[in-house]
ZATOR-61319 format. One record per atom (N, C-alpha, C, O): x, y, z. Coordinates in steps of 0.001 Angstrom, whole numbers, padded with zeros to 6 digits, always signed. Example, Ala and Ser with C-alpha at 12.3 -4.5 7.8 and 13.67 -1.06 7.14 Angstrom:
+013190-005690+007800/+012300-004500+007800/+013200-003300+007800/+014236-003319+008465/+012850-002250+007080/+013670-001060+007140/+012900+000030+007870/+013409+001138+008039/
This chain:
+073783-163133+021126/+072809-163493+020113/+073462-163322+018749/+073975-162298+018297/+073331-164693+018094/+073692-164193+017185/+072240-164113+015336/+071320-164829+014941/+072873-162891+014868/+072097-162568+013303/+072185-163448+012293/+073262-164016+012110/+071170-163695+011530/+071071-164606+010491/+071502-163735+009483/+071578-162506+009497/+071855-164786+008345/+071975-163987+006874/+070627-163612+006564/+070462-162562+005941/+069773-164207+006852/+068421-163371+006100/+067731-161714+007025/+066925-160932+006521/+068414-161578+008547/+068139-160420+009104/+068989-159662+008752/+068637-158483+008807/+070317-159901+008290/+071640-158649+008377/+070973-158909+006644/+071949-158257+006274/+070652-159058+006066/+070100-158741+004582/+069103-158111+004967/+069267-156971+004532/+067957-158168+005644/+066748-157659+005668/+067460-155934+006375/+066952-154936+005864/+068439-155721+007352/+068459-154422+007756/+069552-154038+006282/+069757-152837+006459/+070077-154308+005393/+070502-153670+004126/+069506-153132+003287/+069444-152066+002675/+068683-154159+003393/+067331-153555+002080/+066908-152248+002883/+066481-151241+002319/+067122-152408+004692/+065831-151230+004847/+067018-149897+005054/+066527-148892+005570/+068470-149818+004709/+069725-149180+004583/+069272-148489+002954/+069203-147351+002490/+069167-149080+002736/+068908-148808+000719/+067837-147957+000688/+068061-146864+000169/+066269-148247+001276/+065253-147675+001692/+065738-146553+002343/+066200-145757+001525/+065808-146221+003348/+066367-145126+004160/+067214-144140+002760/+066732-143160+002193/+068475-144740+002507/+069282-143871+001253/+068690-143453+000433/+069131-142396-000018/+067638-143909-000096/+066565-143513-001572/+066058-142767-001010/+066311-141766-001680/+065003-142191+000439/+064323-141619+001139/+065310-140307+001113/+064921-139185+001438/+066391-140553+000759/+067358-139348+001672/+067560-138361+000422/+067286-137172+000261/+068394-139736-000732/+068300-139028-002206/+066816-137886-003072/+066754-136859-003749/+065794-138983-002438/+064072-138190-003066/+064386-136933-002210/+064366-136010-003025/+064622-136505-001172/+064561-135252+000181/+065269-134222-000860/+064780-133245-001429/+066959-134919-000935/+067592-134112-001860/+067444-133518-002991/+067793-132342-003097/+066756-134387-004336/+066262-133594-004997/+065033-133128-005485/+064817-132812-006655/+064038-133087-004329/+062730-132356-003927/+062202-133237-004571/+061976-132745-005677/+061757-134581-004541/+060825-135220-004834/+059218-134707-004186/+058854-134223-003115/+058617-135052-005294/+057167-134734-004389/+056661-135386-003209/+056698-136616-003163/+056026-134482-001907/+056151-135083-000927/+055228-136212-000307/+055362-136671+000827/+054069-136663-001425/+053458-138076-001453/+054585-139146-001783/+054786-140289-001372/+055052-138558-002429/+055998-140049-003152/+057441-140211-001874/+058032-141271-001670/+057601-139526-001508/+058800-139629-000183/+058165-140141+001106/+058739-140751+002008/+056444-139671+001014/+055265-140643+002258/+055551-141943+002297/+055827-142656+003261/+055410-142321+000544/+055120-143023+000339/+056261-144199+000594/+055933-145385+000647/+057351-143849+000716/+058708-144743+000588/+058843-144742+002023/+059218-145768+002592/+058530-143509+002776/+058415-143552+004285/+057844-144452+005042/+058410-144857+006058/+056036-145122+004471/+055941-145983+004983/+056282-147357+004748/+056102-148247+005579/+056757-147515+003649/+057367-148688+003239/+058519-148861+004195/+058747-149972+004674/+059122-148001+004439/+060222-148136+005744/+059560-148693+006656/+059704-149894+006883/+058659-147875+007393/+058509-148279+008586/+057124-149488+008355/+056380-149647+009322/+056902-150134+007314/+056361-151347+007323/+057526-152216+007222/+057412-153259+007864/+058840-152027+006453/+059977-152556+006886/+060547-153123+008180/+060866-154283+008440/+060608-151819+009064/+061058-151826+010081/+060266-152773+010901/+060898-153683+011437/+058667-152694+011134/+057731-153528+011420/+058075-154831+011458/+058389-155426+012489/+058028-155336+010297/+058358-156600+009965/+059623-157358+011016/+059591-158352+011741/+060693-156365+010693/+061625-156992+010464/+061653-157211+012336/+062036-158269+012836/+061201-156067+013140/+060743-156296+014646/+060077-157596+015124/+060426-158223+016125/+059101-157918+014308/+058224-158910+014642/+059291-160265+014455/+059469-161148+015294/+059894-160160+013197/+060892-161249+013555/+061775-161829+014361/+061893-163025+014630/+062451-160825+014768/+063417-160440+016280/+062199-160946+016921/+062207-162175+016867/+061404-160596+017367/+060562-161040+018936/+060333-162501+018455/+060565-163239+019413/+060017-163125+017494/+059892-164598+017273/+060860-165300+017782/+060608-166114+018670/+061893-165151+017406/+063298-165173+017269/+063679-165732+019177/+064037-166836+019587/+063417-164478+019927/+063400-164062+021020/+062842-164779+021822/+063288-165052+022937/+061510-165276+021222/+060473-165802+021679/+061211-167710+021673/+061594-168411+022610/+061176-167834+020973/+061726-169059+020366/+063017-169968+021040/+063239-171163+021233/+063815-168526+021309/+065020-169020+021794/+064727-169444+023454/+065017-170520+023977/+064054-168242+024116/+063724-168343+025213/+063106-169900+025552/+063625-170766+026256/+061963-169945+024889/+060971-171362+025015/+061936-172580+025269/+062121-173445+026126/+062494-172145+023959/+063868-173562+024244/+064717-173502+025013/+065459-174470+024842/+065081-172820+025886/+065946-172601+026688/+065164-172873+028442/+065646-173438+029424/+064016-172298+028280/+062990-173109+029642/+062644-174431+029708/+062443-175110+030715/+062565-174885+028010/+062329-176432+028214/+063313-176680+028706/+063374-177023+029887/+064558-176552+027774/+066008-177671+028189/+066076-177430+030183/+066265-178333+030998/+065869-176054+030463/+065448-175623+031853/+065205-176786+033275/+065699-177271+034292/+063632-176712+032055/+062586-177756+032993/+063178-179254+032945/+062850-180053+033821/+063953-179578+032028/+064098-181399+031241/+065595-181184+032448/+066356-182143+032321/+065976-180391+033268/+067162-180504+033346/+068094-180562+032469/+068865-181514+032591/+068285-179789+031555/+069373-179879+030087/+070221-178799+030103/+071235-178836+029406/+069980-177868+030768/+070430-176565+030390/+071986-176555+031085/+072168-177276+032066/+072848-175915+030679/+074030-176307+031603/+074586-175408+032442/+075524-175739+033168/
């Protein structure tokens, strides 16, 4: 399988996210505001899952049609 430029960008932004999360830990940010970047991660992470299964989803479909049409090789 191969990654798009817009997923290997999308797991950098959530690399950057994660690092800022790590930096706020380090110098005792208050611990709403480190929640708060926390769930932005994992609405990140969310996302970026749901895409993969489209993805997944997508490839598969086309791969049962060409399947069924006799195409597949």
């Amino acid at each position: 399988m191969e990654y798009s430029k817009r997923i290997r960008n999308r797991v950098s932004r959530i690399e950057g996210q994660v690092g800022g999360i790590k930096r706020m830990i380090a110098s005792n940010t208050d611990e709403d505001k480190v929640m708060t970047q926390l769930q932005a991660v994992i609405s990140s992470l969310e996302s970026l899952k749901l895409e993969l299964v489209k993805k997944q989803m997508k490839e598969t479909l086309v791969e049962d049609i060409r399947k069924s049409l006799g195409l597949s090789e």
